[in-house]
C-alpha positions in Angstrom: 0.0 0.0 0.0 1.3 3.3 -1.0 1.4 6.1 2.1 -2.3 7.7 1.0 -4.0 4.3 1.2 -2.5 3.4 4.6 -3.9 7.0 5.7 -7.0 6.7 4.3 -8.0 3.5 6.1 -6.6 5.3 9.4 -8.5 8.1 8.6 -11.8 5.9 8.2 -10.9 3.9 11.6 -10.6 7.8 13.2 -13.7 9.1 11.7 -15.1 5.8 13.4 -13.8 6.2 16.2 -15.2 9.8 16.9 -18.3 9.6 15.3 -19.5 6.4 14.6 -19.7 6.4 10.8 -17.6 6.0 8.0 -16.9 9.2 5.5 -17.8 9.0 2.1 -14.9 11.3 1.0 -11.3 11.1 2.3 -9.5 13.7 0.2 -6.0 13.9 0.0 -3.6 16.6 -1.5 0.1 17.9 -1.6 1.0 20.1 1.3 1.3 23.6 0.0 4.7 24.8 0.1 4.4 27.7 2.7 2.7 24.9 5.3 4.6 22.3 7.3 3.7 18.4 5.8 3.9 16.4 3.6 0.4 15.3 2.6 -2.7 17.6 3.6 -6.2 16.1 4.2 -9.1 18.1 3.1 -11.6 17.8 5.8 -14.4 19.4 4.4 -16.6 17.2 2.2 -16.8 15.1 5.2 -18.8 18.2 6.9 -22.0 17.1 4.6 -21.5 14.2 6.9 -20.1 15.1 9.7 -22.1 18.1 11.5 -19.3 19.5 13.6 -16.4 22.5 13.3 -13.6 21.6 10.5 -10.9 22.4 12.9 -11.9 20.1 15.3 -12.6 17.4 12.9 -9.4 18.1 12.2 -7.6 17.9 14.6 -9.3 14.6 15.9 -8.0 12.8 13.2 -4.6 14.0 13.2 -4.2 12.7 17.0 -5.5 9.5 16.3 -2.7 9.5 13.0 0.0 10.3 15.3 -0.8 7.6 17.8 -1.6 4.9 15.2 0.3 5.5 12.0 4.0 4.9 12.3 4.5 6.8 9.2 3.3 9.8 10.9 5.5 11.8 12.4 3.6 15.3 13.5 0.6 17.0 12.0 -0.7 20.6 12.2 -4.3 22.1 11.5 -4.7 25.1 9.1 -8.3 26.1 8.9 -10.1 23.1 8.2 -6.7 21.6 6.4 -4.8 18.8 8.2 -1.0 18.8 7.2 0.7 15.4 7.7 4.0 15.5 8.6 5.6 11.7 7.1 8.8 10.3 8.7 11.9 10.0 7.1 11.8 6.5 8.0 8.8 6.1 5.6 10.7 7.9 2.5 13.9 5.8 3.2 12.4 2.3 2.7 10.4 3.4 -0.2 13.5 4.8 -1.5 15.6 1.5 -0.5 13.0 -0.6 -2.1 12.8 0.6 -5.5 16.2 2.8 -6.6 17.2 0.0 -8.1 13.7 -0.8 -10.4 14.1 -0.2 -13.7 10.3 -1.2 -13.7 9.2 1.1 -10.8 5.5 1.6 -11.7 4.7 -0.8 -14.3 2.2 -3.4 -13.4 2.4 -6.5 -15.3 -0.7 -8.2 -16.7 -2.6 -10.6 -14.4 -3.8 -13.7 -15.2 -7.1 -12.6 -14.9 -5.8 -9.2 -16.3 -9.1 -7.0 -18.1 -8.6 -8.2 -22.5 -9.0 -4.7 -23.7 -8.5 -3.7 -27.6 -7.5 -0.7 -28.8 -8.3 0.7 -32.8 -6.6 3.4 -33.5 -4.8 4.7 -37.1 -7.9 3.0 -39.6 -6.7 4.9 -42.4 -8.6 4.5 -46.5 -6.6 3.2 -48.8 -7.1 6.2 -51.3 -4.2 8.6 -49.5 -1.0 8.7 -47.3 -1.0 9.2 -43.8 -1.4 12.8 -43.0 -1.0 15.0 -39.8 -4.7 13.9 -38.4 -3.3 10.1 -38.5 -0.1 11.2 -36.8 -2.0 12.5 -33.7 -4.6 9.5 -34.2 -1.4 6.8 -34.3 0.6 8.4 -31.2 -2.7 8.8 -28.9 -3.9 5.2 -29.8 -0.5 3.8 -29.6 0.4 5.8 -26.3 -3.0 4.7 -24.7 -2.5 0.9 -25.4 0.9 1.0 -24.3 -0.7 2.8 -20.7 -3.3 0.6 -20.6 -0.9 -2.6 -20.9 1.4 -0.7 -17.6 -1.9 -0.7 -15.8 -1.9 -4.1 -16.1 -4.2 -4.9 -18.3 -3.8 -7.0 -21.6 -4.1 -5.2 -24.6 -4.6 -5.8 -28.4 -3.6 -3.1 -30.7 -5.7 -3.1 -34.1 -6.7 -1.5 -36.7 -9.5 -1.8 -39.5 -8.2 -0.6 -43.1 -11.0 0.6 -45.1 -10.4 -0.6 -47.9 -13.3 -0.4 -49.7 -15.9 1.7 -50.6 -16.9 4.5 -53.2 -13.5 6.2 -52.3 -11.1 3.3 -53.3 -12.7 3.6 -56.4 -12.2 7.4 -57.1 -8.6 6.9 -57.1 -9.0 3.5 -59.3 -11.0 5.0 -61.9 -8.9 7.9 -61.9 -5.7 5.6 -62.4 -7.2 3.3 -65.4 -8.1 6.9 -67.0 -5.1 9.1 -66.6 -2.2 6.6 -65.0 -0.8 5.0 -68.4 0.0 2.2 -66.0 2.3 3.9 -64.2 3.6 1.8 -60.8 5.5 2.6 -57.9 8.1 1.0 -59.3 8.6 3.4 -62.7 7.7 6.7 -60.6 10.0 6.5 -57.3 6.7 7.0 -55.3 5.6 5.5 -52.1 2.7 3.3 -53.0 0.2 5.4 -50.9 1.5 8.7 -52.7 1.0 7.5 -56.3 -2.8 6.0 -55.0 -3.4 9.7 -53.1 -2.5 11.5 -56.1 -4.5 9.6 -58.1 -7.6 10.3 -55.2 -6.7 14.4 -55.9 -6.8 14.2 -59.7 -10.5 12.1 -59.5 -11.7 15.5 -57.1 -10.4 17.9 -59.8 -11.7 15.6 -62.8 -15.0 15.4 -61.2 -15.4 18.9 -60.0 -14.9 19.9 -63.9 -17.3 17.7 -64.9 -20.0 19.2 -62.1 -19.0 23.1 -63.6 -19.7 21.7 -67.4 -23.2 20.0 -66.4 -24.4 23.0 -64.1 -23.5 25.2 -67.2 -25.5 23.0 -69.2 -28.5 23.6 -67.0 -28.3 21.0 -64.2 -28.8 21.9 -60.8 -26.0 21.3 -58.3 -27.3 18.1 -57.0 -28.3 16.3 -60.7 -24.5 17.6 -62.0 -22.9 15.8 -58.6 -25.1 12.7 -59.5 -24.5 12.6 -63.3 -20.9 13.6 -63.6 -19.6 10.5 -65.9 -16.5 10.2 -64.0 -18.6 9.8 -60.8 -21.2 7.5 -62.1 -17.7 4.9 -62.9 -16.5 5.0 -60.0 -20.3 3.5 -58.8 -20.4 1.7 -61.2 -17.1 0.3 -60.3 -18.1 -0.3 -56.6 -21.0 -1.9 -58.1 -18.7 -4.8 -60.0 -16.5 -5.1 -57.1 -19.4 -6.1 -55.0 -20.5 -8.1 -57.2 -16.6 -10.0 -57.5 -16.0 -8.5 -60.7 -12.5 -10.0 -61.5 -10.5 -7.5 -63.1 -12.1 -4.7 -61.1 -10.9 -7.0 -57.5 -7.1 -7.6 -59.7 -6.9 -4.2 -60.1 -8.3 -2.7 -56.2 -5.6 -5.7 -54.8 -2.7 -4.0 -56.6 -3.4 -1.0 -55.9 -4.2 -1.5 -52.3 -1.3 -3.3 -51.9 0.9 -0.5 -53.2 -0.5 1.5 -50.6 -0.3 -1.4 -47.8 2.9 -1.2 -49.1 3.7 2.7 -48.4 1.9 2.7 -44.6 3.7 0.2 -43.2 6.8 2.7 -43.9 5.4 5.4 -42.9 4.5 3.3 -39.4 7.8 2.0 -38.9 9.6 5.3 -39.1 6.6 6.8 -36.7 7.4 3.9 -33.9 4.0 2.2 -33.9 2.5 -1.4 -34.4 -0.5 -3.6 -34.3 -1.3 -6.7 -32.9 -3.6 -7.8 -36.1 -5.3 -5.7 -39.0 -8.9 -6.2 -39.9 -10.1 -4.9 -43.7 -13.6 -3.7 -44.2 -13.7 -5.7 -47.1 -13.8 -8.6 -45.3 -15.8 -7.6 -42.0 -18.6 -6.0 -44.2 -20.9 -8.9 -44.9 -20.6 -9.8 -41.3 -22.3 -7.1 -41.1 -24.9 -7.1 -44.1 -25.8 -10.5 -42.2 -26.2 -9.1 -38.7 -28.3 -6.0 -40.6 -30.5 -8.7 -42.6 -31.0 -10.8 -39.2 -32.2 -7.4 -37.4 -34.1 -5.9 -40.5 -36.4 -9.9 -39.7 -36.3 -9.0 -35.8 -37.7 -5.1 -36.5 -34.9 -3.5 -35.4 -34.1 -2.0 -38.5 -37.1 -1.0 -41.9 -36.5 -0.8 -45.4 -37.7 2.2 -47.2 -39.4 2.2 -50.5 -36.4 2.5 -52.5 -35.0 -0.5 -51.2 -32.5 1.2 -48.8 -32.4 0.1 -45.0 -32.4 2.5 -42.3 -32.7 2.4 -38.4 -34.7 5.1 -36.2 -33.3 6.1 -33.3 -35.6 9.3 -32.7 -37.2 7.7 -29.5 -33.5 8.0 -28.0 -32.6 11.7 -28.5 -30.8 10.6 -32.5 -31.7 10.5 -35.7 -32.5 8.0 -38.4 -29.3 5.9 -39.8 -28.7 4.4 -43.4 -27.3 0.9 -42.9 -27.5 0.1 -46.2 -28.2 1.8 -49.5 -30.6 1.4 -52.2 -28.7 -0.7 -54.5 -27.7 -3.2 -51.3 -23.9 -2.0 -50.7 -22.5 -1.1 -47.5 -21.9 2.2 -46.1 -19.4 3.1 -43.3 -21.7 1.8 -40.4 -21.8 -1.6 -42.3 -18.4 -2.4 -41.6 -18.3 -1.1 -38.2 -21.2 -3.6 -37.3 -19.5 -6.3 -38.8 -15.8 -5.5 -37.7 -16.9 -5.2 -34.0 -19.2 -8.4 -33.9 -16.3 -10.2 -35.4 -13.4 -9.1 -32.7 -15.6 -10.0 -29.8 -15.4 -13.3 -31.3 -11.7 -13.0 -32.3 -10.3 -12.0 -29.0 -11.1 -12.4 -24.9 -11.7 -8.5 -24.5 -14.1 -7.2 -22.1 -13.5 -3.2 -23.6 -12.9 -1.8 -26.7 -11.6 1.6 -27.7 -12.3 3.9 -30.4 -9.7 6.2 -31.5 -11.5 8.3 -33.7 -12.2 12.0 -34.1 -14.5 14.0 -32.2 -16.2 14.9 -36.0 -17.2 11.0 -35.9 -19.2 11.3 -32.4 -22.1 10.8 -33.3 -21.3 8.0 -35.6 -20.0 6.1 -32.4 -23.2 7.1 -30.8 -25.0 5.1 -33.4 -23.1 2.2 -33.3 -23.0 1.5 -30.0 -26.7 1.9 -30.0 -27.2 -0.8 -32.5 -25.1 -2.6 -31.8 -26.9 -3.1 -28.2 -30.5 -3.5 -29.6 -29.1 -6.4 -32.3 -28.5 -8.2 -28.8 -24.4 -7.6 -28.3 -24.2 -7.2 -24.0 -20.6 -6.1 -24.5 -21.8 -3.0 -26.6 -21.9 -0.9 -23.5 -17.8 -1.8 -22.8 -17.4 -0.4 -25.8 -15.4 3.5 -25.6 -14.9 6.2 -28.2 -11.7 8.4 -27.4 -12.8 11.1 -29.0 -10.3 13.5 -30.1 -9.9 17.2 -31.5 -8.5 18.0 -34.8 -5.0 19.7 -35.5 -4.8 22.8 -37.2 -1.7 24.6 -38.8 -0.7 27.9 -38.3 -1.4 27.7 -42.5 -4.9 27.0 -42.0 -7.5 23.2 -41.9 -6.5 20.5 -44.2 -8.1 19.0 -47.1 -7.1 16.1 -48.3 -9.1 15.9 -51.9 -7.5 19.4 -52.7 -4.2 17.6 -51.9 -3.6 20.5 -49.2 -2.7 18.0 -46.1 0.7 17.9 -44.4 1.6 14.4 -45.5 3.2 12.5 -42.5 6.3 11.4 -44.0 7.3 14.8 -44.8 6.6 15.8 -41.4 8.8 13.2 -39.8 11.5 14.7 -42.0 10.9 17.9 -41.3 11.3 17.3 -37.3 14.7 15.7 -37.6 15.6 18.8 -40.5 14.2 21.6 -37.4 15.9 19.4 -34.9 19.1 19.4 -36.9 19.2 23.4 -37.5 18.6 24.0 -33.7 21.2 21.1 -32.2 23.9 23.4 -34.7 22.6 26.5 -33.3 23.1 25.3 -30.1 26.8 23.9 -30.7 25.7 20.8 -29.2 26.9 17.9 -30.8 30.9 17.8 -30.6 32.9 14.9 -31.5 29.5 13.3 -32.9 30.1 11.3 -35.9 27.4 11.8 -39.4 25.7 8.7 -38.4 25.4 9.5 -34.9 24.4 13.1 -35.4 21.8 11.8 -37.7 20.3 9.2 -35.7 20.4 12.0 -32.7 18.1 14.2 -34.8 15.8 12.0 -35.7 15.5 10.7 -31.8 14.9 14.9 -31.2 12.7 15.6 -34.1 10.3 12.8 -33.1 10.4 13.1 -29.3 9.5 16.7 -30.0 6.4 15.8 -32.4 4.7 12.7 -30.1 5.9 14.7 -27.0 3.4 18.2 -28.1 1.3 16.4 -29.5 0.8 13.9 -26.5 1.0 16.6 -24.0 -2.4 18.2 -24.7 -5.6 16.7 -23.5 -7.1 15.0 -26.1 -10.0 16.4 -26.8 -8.5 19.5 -27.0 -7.6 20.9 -30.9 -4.3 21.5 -31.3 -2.1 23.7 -33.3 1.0 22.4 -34.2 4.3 24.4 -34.4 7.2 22.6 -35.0 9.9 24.9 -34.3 8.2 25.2 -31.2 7.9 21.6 -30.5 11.9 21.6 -30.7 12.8 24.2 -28.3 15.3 22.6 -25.9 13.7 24.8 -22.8 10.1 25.0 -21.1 7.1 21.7 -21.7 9.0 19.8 -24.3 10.0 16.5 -25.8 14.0 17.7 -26.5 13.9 19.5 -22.9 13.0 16.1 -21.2 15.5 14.2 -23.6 18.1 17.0 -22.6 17.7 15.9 -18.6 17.8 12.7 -19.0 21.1 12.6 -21.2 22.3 15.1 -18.7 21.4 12.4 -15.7 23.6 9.6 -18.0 26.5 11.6 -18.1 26.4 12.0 -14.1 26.0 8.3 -14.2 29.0 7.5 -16.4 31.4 9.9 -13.8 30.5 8.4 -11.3 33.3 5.9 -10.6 32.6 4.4 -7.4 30.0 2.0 -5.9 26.6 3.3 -5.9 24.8 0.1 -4.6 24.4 0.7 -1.1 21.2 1.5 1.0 20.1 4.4 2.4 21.0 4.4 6.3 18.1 4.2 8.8 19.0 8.0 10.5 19.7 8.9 7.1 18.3 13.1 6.7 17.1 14.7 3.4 17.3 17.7 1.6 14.3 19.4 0.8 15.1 19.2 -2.8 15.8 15.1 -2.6 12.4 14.8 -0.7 10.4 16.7 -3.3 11.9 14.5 -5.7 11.7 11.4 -4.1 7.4 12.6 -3.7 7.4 13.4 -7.4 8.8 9.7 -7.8 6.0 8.4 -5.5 3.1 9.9 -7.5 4.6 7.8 -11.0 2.4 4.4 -10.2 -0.7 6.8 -9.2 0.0 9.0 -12.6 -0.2 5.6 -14.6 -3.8 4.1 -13.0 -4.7 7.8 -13.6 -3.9 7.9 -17.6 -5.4 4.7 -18.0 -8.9 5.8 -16.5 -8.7 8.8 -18.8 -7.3 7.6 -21.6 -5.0 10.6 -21.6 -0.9 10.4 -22.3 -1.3 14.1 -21.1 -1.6 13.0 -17.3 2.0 10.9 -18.3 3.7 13.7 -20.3 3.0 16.7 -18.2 3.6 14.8 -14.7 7.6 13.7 -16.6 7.8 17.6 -17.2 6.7 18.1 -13.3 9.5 15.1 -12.9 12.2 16.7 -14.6 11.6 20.3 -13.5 11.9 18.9 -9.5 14.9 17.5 -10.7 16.9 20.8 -12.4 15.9 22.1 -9.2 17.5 19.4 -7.1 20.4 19.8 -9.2 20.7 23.6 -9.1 20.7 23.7 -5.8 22.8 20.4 -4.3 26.3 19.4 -5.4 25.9 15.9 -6.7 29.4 14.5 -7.5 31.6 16.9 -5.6 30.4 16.6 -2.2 32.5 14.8 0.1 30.2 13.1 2.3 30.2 9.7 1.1 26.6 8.6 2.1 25.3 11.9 0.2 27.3 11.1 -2.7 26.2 7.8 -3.1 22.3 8.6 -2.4 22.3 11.6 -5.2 24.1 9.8 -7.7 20.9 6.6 -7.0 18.5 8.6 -6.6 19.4 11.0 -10.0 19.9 7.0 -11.5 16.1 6.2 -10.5 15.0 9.7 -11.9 16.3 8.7 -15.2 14.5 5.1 -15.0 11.1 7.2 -14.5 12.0 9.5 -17.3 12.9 6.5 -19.7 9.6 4.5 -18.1 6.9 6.8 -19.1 8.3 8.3 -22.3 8.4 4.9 -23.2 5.0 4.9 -22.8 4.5 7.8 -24.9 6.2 5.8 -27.1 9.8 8.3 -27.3 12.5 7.3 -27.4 15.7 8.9 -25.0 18.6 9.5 -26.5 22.2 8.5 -24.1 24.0 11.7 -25.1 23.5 15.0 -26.2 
């Protein structure tokens, strides 16, 4: 038990004690600076409870904490506030027990451990990866990876849409203007050539729509007539229908683009457990809808489309399936979802998926509860917000996204210009240098990405994501090389414990609390599904730690005991640091 469980079930027995009930609320908080403790309880929520004066309430429970706790050495009462005063004795044997753990804080699974999966990334094969996917990749990777130190077992997935009317855009658009070019003859990544391809069908098509509406169409008839449009339907049509050379032709192209992601992942730092392709999960789910359009849960209309009402609980009515029988988004997602519940022993799934899809998510869970599914209530969007440029929103069919790959250049190019600003990087070789700023330019991307709540928007800067002072990736990266270089001077044996009269300085207790709050910070993030709560308590980590090092001599002092304890206790620092961005999934670079 960690020191705020052991006082909350002393604070129950006191409560008890005094007045015969237990409190619904025990609420515990850091000690304000100006104040004497360590840990302050906040007394009153228990006063809904409790009819009596805080300070005495107060005070009550502090006596009963000195007499019973023997972690407790002194307390005070501050208006209502009760500051706990903990032993050194406490801090040494936590201190003793895990300096030398380079898994302090990470819970492994159970054998009963909770199955939960994890989609995240899901891209179409019509485009590269863009910035959108880049936030949707590191918060879906970051959260499995949390989830799995909570100690839970986790599956990482993804579904590839593969199919669909925008597969075809890009495959009609290739037949008519590609003159069978390949990856191959171009020098393109596979999802590049395929995304152009996607961009040149938009422009094709919105010519098409300006000749028609010229010709006297309205909007809507020239969107619905254009020829190049009605191929691509027509295309969809034959590929439902297992046209052969339309299915040759979407499995080459698909796989030039399979081809192209998995690059594009590798360089990123991410993985998946298994891949599921709509093409396959979507007549899972045309069966489901055909079993629940016989139990009433879903009506056709007159045109032979297949809808669902869901007016009675606060939504709207849903397409399922359209007119001419083929799937639409929701198809898939029915099917894909019945079909991992059978493929894996989860008892949660989440959704990482933009907040524009909420509703979507709303939907599905919906039906997917009144076709019978108990598990549809485990299942969990993680709804997130969009990134902007300072430049403006990006489109993808006007070809005006920041493509990912570029992007992961460009952070190693800004982390390159900055590390020779800085004058850094002496007696580096090429190859080093090179693998250094791509370690930078990444850790600065996930980390400012990562560090915002995710359901906040975000605008990315990237020279600002590189600076080397203040809430960033490289600043983190910079402390934790400069924590390895104190490691590698010191030349002596670090491996003894911590003496039982042993005193500390201010500045190695706040540190040694910071270190305390890591396996809290992790249960925390996992609740949330936030990498936030991980990246901004390393920041809180590594600022208690310049601190600590500004103000103590680590190194050069003589007494031996000191030496030894600030050269352990910067060692476990550095653990913690290389622990959680790990989780983030950044790397931490040696040297710098």
């Amino acid at each position: 038990m960690n020191i705020e469980q052991i006082l909350a079930s002393k604070v129950n027995e006191a409560v008890k004690k005094h007045y015969e009930m237990e409190p619904e609320n025990i609420e515990f908080q850091p000690t304000r600076k100006d104040f004497e403790g360590d840990i302050t309880l906040v007394v009153f929520p228990m006063l809904k409870q409790i009819k009596t004066n805080p300070a005495q309430l107060a005070e009550n429970i502090g006596k009963y904490l000195e007499e019973e706790v023997e972690e407790v050495a002194a307390y005070n009462v501050i208006q209502g506030f009760l500051n706990i005063v903990i032993s050194n004795k406490y801090y040494i044997n936590f201190f003793n027990e895990v300096k030398d753990r380079e898994d302090f804080g990470i819970l492994l699974p159970q054998s009963d451990a909770s199955g939960i999966m994890v989609e995240y990334s899901s891209p179409n094969t019509n485009k590269p990866l863009h910035l959108g996917h880049i936030r949707n990749n590191l918060l879906g990777y970051s959260v499995s990876e949390i989830l799995k130190a909570a100690g839970n077992e986790v599956y990482k997935v993804q579904v590839i849409n593969d199919r669909g009317i925008h597969i075809c855009k890009s495959m009609v658009a290739w037949q008519k203007f590609g003159n069978a070019e390949t990856p191959e003859s171009t020098g393109l990544k596979g999802d590049k050539l395929v995304g152009n391809y996607y961009v040149k069908f938009d422009k094709e098509y919105k010519k098409e729509i300006a000749q028609l509406t010229e010709e006297g169409k309205s909007e809507d008839e020239a969107k619905a007539q254009a020829p190049i449009f009605v191929e691509a339907q027509e295309m969809l049509r034959k590929w439902e229908a297992n046209d052969p050379e339309v299915v040759k032709l979407w499995s080459t192209m698909n796989q030039w683009v399979y081809d192209g992601f998995e690059k594009t992942y590798e360089a990123l730092g991410v993985n998946f457990d298994k891949n599921y392709y709509e093409s396959e999960t979507y007549i899972l789910g045309k069966d489901n809808i055909q079993k629940g359009l016989e139990d009433g849960v879903f009506y056709k209309k007159e045109d032979g489309s297949v809808w669902i009402d869901l007016s009675d609980e606060g939504l709207d009515e849903k397409i399922v399936l359209r007119s001419d029988g083929t799937a639409v988004y929701m198809t898939q997602d029915i099917g894909t979802a019945i079909q991992r519940f059978a493929d894996f022993d989860i008892n949660q799934m989440v959704y990482t998926v933009g907040n524009e899809q909420e509703y979507h998510f709303k939907v599905l869970f919906l039906i997917l509860k009144k076709l019978g599914y108990d598990w549809a209530d485990a299942l969990y969007h993680l709804s997130y917000g969009m990134v902007d440029l300072p430049s403006g929103k990006m489109k993808s069919r006007e070809g005006t996204v920041v493509d990912a790959d570029d992007l992961i250049k460009e952070m190693a190019e800004t982390a390159k210009n900055i590390s020779e600003e800085l004058g850094k990087l002496e007696g580096y070789s090429e190859t080093e240098k090179e693998e250094l700023y791509r370690i930078i330019g990444l850790g600065a991307l996930k980390y400012y990405i990562l560090k915002v709540d995710p359901r906040k928007r975000i605008l990315f800067n990237p020279e600002e994501s590189v600076d080397f002072q203040g809430n960033t990736g490289p600043f983190i990266q910079y402390t934790y090389a400069r924590i390895q270089s104190i490691m590698r001077k010191a030349d002596f044996d670090t491996s003894a414990e911590l003496s039982k009269d042993f005193s500390f300085h201010e500045k190695e207790k706040e540190l040694i609390k910071q270190i305390q709050l890591f396996p809290e910070t992790i249960g925390l993030a996992a609740e949330n599904h936030s990498p936030a709560l991980i990246a901004n308590y390393t920041y809180e980590l590594v600022k208690s730690f310049n601190s600590f090092y500004q103000n103590v001599q680590i190194l050069g002092i003589d007494d031996e005991e000191e030496k030894v304890f600030r050269v352990q206790l910067s060692g476990l620092v550095a653990n913690v640091i290389k622990s959680a961005f790990k989780l983030l999934g950044i790397e931490v670079p040696e040297r710098m």
